[in-house]
C-alpha positions as CSV (number, residue, x, y, z in Angstrom):
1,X,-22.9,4.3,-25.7
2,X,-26.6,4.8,-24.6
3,X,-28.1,3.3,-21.7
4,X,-30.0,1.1,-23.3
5,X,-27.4,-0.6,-25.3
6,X,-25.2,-0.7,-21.8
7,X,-27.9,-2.8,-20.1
8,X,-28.4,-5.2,-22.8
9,X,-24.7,-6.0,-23.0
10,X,-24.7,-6.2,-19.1
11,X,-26.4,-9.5,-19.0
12,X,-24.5,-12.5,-18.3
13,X,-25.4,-16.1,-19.3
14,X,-24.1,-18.8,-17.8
15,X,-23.5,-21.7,-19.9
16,X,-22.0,-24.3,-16.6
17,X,-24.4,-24.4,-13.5
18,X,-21.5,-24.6,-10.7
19,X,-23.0,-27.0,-7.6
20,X,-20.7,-24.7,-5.7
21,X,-22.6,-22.4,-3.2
22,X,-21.4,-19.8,-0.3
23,X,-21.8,-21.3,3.2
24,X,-21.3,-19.5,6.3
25,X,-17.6,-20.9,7.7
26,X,-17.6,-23.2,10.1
27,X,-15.7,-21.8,13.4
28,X,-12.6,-24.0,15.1
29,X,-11.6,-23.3,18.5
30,X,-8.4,-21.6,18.5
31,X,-5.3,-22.4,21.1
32,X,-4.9,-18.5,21.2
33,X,-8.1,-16.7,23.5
34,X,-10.6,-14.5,21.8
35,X,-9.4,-15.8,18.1
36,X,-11.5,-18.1,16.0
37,X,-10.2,-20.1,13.6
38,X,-12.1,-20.8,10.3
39,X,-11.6,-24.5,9.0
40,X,-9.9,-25.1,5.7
41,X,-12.7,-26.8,4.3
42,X,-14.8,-23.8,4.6
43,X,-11.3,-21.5,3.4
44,X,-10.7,-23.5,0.6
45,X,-14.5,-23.1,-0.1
46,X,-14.5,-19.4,0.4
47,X,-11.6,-18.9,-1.7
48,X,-13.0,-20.8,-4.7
49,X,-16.3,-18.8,-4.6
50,X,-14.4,-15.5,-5.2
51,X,-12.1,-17.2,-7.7
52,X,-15.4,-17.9,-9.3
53,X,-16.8,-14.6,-9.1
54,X,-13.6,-12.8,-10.1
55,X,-13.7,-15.1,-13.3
56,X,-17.0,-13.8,-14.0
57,X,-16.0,-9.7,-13.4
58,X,-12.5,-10.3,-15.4
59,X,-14.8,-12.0,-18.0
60,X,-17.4,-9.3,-18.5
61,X,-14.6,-6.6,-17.9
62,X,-12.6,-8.0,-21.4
63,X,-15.7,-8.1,-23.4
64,X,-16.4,-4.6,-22.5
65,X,-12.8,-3.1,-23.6
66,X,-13.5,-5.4,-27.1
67,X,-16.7,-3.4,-27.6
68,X,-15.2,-0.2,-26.6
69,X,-12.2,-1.2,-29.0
70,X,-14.7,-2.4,-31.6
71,X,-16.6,1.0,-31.4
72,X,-13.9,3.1,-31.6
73,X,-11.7,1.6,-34.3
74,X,-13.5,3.0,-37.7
75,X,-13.3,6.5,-36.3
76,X,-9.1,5.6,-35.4
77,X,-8.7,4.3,-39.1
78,X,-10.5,7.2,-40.4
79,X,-8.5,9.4,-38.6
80,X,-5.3,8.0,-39.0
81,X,-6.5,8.1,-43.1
82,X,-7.0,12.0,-42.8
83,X,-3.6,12.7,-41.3
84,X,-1.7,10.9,-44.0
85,X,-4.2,12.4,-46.7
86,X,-2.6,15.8,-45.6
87,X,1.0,14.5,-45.5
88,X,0.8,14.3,-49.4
């Protein structure tokens, strides 16, 4: 693949604006000394942003393996085409 063609299928469009948006966590005093707590609001929070962006990577990462498969599969066939040729 050239470079070119790698940064036009690099874009991502996002078709759902999520209202979602990282916040810094909000610290709970902790009964143990010298350990702050984060609150689960802000966990939960936390832990759906990266579910988010993981969603996104996993996402991107399939299409990529389809165009690598897609790229690749005429040259396979062709291949596989030969080697039987030869067989007769």
């Amino acid at each position: 693949m050239s470079s070119s063609t790698r940064k036009s299928q690099s874009k991502v469009t996002i078709t759902k604006e999520h209202p979602r948006s990282h916040k810094p966590p909000v610290i709970v005093t902790s009964h143990l000394e010298d350990i702050p707590l984060i609150a689960s609001h802000s966990y939960i929070q936390d832990a759906r942003n990266r579910w988010y962006i993981h969603s996104i990577e996993v996402k991107q990462l399939c299409e990529e393996h389809v165009n690598i498969f897609n790229a690749i599969k005429p040259h396979i066939v062709n291949s596989v085409d030969w080697l039987k040729s030869l067989r007769k």
